[in-house]
C-alpha positions in Angstrom: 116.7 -118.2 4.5 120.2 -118.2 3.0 123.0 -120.2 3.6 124.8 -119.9 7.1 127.8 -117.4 6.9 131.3 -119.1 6.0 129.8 -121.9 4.3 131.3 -122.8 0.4 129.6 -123.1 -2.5 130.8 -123.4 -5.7 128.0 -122.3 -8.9 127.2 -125.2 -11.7 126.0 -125.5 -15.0 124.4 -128.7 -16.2 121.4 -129.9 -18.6 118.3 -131.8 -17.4 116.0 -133.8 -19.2 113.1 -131.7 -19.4 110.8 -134.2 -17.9 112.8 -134.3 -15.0 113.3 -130.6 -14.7 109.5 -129.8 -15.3 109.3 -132.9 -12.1 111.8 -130.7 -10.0 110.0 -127.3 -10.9 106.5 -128.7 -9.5 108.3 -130.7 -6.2 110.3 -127.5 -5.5 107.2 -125.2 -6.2 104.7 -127.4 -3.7 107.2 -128.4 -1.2 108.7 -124.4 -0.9 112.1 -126.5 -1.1 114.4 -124.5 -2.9 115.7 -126.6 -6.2 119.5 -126.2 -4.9 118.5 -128.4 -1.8 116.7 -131.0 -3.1 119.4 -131.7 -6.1 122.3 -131.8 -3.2 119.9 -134.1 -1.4 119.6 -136.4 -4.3 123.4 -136.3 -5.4 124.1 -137.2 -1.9 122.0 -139.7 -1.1 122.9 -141.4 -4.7 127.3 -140.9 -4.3 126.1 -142.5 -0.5 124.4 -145.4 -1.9 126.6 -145.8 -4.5 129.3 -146.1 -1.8 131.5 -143.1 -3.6 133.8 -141.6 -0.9 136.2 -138.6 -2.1 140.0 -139.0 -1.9 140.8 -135.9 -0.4 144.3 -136.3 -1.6 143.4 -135.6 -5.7 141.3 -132.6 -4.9 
């Protein structure tokens, strides 16, 4: 299931420990959650917690 039509995405390039990536490989492979999703979900839920809101103005 892709992402719904109009929706922006922007494509990334970063290193992971490779303990954590082998960690992400196995959720993402059990759960069926693609790897995309469940790294949004966890930069989300840390800029959230972290109280980090976006100035729209210095985009």
């Amino acid at each position: 299931m892709g992402r719904p039509r109009g929706t922006t995405t922007e494509a990334t390039s970063f290193s992971l420990n490779k303990d954590v990536l082998a960690r992400l490989n196995a959720y993402s492979a059990q759960t069926m959650i693609p790897k995309t999703k469940i790294v949004e979900k966890g930069i989300t839920d840390y800029l959230d917690k972290v109280g980090f809101e976006q100035n729209p103005e210095k985009e």
